[in-house]
Every structure is written in C-alpha cells, then in structure tokens.
N, C-alpha and C positions, 0 to 999 in steps of 0.2 A: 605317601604316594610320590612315584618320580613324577616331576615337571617335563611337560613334553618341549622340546629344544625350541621349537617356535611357537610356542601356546600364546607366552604374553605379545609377542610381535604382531600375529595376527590377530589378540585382541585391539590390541591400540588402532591395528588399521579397521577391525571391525567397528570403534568407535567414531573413527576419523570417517568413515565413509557414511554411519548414520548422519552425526551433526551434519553432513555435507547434505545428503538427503535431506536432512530439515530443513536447512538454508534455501537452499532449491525453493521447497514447497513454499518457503514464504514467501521467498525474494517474488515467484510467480503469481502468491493470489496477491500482495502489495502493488507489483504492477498492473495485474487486473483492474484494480478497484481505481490507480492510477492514473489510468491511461481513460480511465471512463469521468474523473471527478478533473481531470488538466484542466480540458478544453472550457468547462462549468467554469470554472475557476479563474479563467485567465480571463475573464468578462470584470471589468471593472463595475458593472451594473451590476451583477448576484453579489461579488464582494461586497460592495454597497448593503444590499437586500439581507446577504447573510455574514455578518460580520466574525462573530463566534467562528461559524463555522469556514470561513474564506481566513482566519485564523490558525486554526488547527492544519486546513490544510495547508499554508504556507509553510509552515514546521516542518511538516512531513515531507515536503516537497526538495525544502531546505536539504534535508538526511536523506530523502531518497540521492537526488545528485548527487552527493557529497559521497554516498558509497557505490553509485552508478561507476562515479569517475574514478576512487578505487579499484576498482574491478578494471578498469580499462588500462589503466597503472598498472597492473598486477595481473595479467590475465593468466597466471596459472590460479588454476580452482585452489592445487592442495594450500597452496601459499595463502591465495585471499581470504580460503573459510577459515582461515587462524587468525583474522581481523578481531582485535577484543568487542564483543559488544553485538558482532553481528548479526545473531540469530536475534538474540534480546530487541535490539535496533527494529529488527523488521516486523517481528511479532507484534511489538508497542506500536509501529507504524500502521501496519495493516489493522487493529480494535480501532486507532484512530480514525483512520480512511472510515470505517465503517459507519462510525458516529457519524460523520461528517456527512456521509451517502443517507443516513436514517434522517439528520437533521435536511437536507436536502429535499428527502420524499415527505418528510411531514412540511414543509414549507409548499410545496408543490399540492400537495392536499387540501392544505389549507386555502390555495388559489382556489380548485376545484369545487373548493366548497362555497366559497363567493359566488364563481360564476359557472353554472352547472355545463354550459357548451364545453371548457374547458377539459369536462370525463371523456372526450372523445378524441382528445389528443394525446399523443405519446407523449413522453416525458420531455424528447429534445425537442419537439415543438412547442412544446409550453414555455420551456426554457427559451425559445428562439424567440416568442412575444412578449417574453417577460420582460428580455434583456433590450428590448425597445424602445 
C-alpha cells in the first residue's frame, strides 16, 4: 500500500497534541489540589501537626515551581511539553498532593472525633482553630 505524502507528519503532530492534552489535564488537577493544600501548608502550626504529610508537600511544591518557572521561561506550549519528565513530573505530583489531602482529612477526622462540636465546622474552620 502507497504511504499517503503527509500520513507520518500528521501522525507525530497527532501525538504531540495528545501528550499536550495530557499535560494540560494534569498540570490543571496538580494545581487544583495545589492551590487548596499552599495555604494548609504554609502554617508553621499543621507543619508541626502533620509532619509526614507538610513533607511530601514540600517536595511537590519544590517541582511544582520549579516547572511553573519553566513554563514562564518558555512560554511556547509546543516547546515546553517536550520538557523531559513532564507529564511523569505532574502525574507523580498530583497521587502525591492527594495522599497528602487524604492524610489531611483523616487528621481533621480524627479532631472531630475528640470533640464532637468540631462535625459542624467546615474543614478551613477547623484548620483556622487548629492552627492556634
């Protein structure tokens, strides 16, 4: 069978623009989970509380900038999503973040369960007496 003249071109860019699509989707749910564990985290008090877990997220925090400022380096897409490492990077980041959001809510549970008034507060109010 003949080879159509641009068959493989527009394969390669059909690949380049899924991996792109992937990136996206992670780079978005990592700063989801990001942007809701900073501010928890930037508390010298939950550090303290959850050490483990004010751990892992330092890590992550470490690599989230580290490829933020990449990207601002580089701010052509096609360019940056051919950073080695990067989809890998975000995916490992974001299971982390998540552990970290799980150890977070079982820690926060476990207040609740000390003291029952605590079931009637949201989670950043609990966190805002905790860190007191």
């Amino acid at each position: 069978e003949r080879e159509k003249p641009h068959e493989q071109r527009l394969e390669e860019w059909g690949a380049k623009l899924n991996l792109m699509s992937e990136i996206i989707d992670q780079w978005l749910a990592c700063q989801r989970n990001w942007m809701y564990l900073e501010p928890i985290f930037s508390s010298d008090d939950i550090m303290k509380q959850l050490p483990t877990e004010g751990s892992k997220f330092r890590n992550c925090d470490k690599l989230w900038r580290k490829f933020l400022k990449l990207a601002n380096e580089q701010p052509s897409c096609l360019i940056y999503c051919d950073t080695p490492e990067l989809l890998s990077t975000f995916q490992t980041s974001y299971l982390i973040l998540e552990q970290v959001q799980k150890g977070l809510s079982d820690y926060l549970e476990t207040k609740r369960q000390s003291f029952a008034r605590f079931y009637f507060l949201s989670n950043e109010e609990l966190l805002e007496i905790l860190s007191q």
